[in-house]
C-alpha positions in Angstrom: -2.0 1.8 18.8 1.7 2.3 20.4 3.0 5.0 22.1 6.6 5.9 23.2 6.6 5.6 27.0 9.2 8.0 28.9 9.3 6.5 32.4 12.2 7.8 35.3 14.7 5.6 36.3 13.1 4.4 39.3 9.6 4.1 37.6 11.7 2.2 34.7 13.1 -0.3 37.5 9.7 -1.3 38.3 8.7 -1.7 35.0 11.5 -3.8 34.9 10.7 -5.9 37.8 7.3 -6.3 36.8 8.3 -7.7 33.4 10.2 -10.1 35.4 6.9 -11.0 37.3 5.0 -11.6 34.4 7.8 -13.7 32.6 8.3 -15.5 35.7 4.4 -16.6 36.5 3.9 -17.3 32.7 7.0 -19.5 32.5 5.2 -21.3 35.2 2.2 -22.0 33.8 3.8 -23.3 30.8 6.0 -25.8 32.8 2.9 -26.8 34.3 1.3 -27.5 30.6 4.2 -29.1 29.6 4.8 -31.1 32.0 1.2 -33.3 31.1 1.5 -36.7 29.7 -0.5 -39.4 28.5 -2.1 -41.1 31.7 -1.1 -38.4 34.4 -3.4 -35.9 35.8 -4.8 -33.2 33.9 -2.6 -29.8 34.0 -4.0 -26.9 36.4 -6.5 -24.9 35.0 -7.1 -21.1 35.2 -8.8 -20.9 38.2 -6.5 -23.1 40.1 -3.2 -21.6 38.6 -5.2 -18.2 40.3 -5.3 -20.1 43.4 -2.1 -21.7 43.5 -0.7 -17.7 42.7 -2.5 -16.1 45.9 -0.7 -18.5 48.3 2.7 -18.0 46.3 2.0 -14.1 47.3 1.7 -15.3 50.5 5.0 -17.3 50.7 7.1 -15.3 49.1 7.8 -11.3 50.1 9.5 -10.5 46.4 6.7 -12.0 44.5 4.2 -10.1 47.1 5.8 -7.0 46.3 4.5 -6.7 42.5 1.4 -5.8 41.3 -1.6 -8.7 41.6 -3.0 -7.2 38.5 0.3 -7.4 36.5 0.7 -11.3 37.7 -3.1 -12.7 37.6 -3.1 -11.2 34.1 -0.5 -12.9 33.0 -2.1 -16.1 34.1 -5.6 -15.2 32.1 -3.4 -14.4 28.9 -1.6 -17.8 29.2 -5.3 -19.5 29.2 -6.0 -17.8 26.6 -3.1 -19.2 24.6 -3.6 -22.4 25.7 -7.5 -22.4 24.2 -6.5 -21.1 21.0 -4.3 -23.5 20.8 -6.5 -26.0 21.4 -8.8 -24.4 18.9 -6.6 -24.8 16.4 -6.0 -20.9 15.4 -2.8 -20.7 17.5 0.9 -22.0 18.3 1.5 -23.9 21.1 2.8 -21.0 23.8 6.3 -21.3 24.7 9.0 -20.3 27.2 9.5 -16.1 27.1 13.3 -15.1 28.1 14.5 -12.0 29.5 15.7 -9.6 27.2 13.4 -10.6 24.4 9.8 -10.6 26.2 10.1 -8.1 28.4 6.4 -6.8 28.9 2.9 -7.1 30.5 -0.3 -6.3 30.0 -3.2 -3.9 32.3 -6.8 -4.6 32.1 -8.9 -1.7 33.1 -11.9 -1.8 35.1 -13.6 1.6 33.5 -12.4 1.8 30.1 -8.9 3.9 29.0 -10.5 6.9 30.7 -10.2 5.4 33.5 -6.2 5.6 33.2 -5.2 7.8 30.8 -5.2 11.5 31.2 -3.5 14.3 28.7 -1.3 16.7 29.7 -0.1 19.2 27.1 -0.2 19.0 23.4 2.7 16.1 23.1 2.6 14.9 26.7 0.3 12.2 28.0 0.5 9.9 30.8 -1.2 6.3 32.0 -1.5 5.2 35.6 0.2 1.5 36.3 -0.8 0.1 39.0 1.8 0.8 42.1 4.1 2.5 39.7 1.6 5.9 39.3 1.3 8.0 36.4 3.9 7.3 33.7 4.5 9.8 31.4 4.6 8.9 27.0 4.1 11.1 23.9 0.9 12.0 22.9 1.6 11.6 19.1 -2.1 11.0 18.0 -5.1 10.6 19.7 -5.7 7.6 22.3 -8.9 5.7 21.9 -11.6 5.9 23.9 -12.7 2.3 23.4 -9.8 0.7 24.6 -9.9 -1.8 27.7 -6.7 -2.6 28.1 -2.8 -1.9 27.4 0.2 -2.9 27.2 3.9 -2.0 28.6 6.5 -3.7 26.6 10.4 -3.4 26.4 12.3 -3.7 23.1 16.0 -4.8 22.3 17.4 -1.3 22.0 16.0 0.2 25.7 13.4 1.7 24.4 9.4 1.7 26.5 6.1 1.4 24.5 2.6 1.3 25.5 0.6 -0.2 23.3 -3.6 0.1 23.5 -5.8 -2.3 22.3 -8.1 -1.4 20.0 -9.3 -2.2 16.6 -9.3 0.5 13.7 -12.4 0.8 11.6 -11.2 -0.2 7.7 -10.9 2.6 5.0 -13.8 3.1 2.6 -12.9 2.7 -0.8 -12.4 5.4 -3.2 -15.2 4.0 -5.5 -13.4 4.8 -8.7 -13.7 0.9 -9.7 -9.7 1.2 -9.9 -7.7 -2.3 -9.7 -4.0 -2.5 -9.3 -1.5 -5.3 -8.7 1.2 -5.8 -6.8 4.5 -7.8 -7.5 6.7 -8.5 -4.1 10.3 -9.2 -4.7 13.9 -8.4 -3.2 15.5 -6.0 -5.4 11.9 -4.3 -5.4 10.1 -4.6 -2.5 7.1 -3.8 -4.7 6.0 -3.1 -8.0 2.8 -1.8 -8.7 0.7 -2.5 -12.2 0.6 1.3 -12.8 5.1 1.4 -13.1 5.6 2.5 -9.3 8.6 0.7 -8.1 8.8 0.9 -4.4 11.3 -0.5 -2.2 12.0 -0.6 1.5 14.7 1.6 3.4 17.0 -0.3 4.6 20.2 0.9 6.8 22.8 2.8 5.3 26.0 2.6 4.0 27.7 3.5 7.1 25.2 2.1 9.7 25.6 -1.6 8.1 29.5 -1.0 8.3 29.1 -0.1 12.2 26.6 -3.1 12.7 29.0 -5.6 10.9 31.9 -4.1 13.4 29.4 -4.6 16.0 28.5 -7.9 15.7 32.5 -9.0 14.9 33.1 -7.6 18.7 30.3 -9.0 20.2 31.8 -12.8 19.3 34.9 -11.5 21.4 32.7 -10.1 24.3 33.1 -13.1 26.9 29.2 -14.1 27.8 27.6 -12.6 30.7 30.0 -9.5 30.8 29.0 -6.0 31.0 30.8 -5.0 27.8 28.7 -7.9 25.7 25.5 -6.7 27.3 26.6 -3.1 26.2 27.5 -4.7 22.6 23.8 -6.3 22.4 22.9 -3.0 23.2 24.1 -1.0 20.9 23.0 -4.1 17.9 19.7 -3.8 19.4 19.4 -0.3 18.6 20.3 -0.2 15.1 17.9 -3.1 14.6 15.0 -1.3 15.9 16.4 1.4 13.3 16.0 -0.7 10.7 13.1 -2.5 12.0 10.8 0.9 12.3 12.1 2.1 8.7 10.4 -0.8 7.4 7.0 -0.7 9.5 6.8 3.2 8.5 7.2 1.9 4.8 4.6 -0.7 5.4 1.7 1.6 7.1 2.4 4.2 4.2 2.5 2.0 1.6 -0.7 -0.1 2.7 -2.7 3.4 3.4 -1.9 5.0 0.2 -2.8 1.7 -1.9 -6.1 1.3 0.2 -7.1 5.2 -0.5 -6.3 5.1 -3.8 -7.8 1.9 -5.7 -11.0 -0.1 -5.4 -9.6 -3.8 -5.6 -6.0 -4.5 -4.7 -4.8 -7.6 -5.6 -1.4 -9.4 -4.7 0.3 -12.8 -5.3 -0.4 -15.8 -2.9 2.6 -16.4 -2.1 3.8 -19.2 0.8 6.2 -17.3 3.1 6.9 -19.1 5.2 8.1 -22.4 3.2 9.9 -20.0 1.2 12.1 -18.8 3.6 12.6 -22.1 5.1 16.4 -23.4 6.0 18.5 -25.4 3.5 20.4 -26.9 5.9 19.2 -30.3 5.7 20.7 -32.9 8.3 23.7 -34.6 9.0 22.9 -38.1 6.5 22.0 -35.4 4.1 23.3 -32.0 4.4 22.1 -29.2 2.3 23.5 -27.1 -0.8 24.2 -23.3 -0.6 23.3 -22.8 2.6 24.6 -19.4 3.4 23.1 -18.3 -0.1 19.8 -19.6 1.0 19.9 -18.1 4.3 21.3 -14.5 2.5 18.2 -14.7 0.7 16.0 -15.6 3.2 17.0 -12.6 5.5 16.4 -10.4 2.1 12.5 -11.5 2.1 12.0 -10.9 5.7 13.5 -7.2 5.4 11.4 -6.3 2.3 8.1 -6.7 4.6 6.3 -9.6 2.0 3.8 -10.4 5.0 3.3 -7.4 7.0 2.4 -5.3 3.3 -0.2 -8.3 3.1 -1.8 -8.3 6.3 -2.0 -4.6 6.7 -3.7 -4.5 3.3 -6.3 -6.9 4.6 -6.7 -4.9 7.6 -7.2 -1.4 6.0 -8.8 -2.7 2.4 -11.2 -5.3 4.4 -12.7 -7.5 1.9 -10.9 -5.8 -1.3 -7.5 -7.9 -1.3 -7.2 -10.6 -3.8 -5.0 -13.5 -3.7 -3.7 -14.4 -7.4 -2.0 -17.7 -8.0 1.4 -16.4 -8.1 2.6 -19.6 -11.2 4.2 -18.4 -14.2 3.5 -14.0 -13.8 6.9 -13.4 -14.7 7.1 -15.0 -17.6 4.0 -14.1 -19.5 3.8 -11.2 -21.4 1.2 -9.0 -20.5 0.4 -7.4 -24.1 0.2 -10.6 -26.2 -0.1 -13.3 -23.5 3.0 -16.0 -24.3 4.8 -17.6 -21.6 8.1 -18.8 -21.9 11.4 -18.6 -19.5 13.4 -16.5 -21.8 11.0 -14.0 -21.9 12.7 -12.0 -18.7 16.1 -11.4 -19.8 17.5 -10.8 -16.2 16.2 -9.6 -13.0 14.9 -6.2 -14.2 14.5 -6.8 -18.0 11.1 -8.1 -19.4 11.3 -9.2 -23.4 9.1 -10.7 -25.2 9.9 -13.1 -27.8 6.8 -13.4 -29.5 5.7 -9.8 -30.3 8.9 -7.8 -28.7 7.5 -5.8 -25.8 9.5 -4.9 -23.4 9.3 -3.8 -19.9 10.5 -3.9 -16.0 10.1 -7.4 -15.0 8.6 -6.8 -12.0 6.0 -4.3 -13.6 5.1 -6.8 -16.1 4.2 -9.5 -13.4 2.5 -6.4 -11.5 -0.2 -5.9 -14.8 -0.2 -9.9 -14.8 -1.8 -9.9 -11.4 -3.7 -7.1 -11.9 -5.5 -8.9 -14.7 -5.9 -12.0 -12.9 -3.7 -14.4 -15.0 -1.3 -16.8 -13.9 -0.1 -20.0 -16.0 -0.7 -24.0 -14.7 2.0 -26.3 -14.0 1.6 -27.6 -17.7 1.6 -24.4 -19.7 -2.3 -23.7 -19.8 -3.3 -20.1 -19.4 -5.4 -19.5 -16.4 -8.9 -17.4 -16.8 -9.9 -14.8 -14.7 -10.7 -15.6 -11.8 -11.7 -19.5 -12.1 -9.9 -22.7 -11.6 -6.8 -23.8 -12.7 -7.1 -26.3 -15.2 -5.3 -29.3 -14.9 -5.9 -30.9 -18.4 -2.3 -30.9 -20.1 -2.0 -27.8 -22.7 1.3 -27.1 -24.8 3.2 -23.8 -24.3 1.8 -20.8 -26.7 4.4 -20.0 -29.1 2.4 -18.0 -31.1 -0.7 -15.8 -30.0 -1.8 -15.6 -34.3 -5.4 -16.8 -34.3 -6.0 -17.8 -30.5 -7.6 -14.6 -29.4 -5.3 -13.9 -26.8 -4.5 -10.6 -28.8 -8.1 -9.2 -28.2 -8.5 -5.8 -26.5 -10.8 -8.1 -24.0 -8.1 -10.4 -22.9 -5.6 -7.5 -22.5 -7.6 -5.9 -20.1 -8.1 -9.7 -18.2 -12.2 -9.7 -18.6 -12.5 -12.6 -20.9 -11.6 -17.0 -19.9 -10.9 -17.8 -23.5 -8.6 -20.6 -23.4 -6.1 -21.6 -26.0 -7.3 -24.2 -28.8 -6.5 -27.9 -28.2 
């Protein structure tokens, strides 16, 4: 849960210089880790990287001068990196930079009690060690169950304190509703019941600015104080845009988990879809700055983050549908072929004429559970996909596929051989 922090200037330049503490000990550790090869000695562990930090405190008065807490827990967090790694769940960690990881985290001893207090109705504070009581909006209530928090900076200047706790999932509304949900770029989604929904973006005059913006800052000569005020001023209309989109994400995923039973979504591979087409040198890649156009486009319509909040809030009622074909089959009568969507937005069917929004279409699709093979076969409900090779429907006249049943995506009738 994240707060807006409101520290004064001097509290804000030890913030500042404790980020730099933290960055700076878990930079450390990581050159240590990286530095292991095959047949040397085994990298320091935690306890010895604690070690190895008390007599740096000791050498050096600027290092001294922070906060032991701060530093040490920036050395626990880095183990804790390093074993997920090792466990397989987690990336490698890597080096953090200043300006972009600008943060630490606090540990308390007694629970957030301990160090939070409130104030007024929008005012709250949290104690840091050897920085006090730092004042940050009280715009909800903080847990009570949270050990520990963290004070991070973002791009555009602005302080957050975020506490670490774990909501509870929503119950579901128990009126055995199902919907489906079709991400895509125009439309960031379409629901099964005609709801088109699409992330804010920046506007008109906003993405003029930013595109002047950005033109100045490849003039701004690097390391200047008039390209730091540039990145600055990017930064902010970023986080702009940035916090548009998460607000559309948390309302989207809330309403969608209060409203409907089973929720399900295509399984879709995000991050080999967004992948560059660059290529190499010996062979170089084709429409590149398309490619990387629409790349950006999936990354600001929030495909991922609608997901994973979904399987946050709606805990074991998110479906994954194989995401094959749902655009091209019609949901009334069941045939698949590529000219059935007209364009982008127009869904026709050229077997019994229906016609819809595109998107919508593929929404009911994987609401129903279908999806098509790689060789034309219709899938059933939730089973398999079957791999034996099936010709394309061109007709749905005596296959069944026009039942009431298979409309409403409760039946595996397959079509003849």
């Amino acid at each position: 849960m994240r707060f807006r922090l409101e520290p004064t200037p001097t509290q804000e330049a030890a913030l500042l210089e404790y980020c730099s503490h933290a960055r700076y000990v878990w930079n450390l550790a990581c050159e240590q880790h990286q530095h292991w090869r095959p047949g040397r000695a085994s990298a320091p562990s935690y306890v010895e990287q604690c070690r190895q930090l008390t007599e740096a405190r000791k050498e050096f008065a600027w290092l001294a001068a922070g906060s032991q807490t701060v530093q040490q827990q920036a050395v626990r967090d880095f183990a804790q990196a390093m074993a997920g790694f090792f466990a397989g769940t987690h990336r490698r960690p890597t080096w953090r930079k200043m300006g972009v990881h600008e943060g630490f985290r606090i540990v308390g001893r007694r629970g957030a009690h301990w160090d939070v207090r409130r104030l007024s109705r929008r005012v709250g504070q949290v104690r840091i060690p050897k920085v006090g009581w730092v004042r940050f909006r009280w715009s909800r209530h903080v847990p009570g169950q949270a050990k520990s928090f963290r004070v991070n900076r973002d791009r555009a200047g602005r302080w957050h304190v975020c506490f670490a706790v774990i909501p509870p999932p929503m119950e579901e509304p128990g009126t055995g509703d199902v919907v489906g949900v079709d991400r895509g770029v125009a439309v960031s989604a379409a629901l099964s019941t005609g709801e088109l929904l699409s992330v804010p973006g920046l506007r008109e005059t906003e993405a003029e600015r930013l595109l002047r913006l950005q033109r100045r800052l490849t003039r701004a000569k690097p390391g200047s104080r008039r390209r730091a005020c540039v990145k600055l001023a990017i930064g902010r209309i970023k986080a702009r845009q940035t916090d548009r989109r998460k607000d559309w994400v948390e309302q989207t995923s809330t309403r969608l988990a209060r409203r409907f039973d089973l929720i399900r979504v295509e399984d879709l591979k995000i991050k080999s879809m967004v992948r560059s087409a660059r290529g190499t040198i010996a062979a170089p890649g084709r429409n590149v700055r398309a490619k990387a156009g629409l790349n950006r486009s999936i990354h600001a319509a929030g495909w991922g983050q609608l997901v994973t909040r979904l399987e946050q809030k709606a805990s074991g009622r998110v479906e994954k549908i194989n995401p094959a074909y749902t655009s091209q089959i019609c949901h009334v009568c069941g045939h698949c072929a590529a000219e059935n969507r007209e364009s982008q937005a127009v869904f026709r069917c050229r077997a019994c004429g229906h016609t819809d929004h595109a998107d919508v279409n593929a929404a009911k699709n994987i609401a129903a559970g279908r999806a098509v093979t790689a060789r034309g076969a219709l899938q059933p409900l939730g089973g398999a996909v079957n791999r034996e090779p099936q010709p394309v429907l061109s007709s749905v006249q005596g296959t069944g596929l026009e039942s009431p049943a298979f409309r409403r995506g409760r039946t595996s009738m397959r079509p003849p051989m």
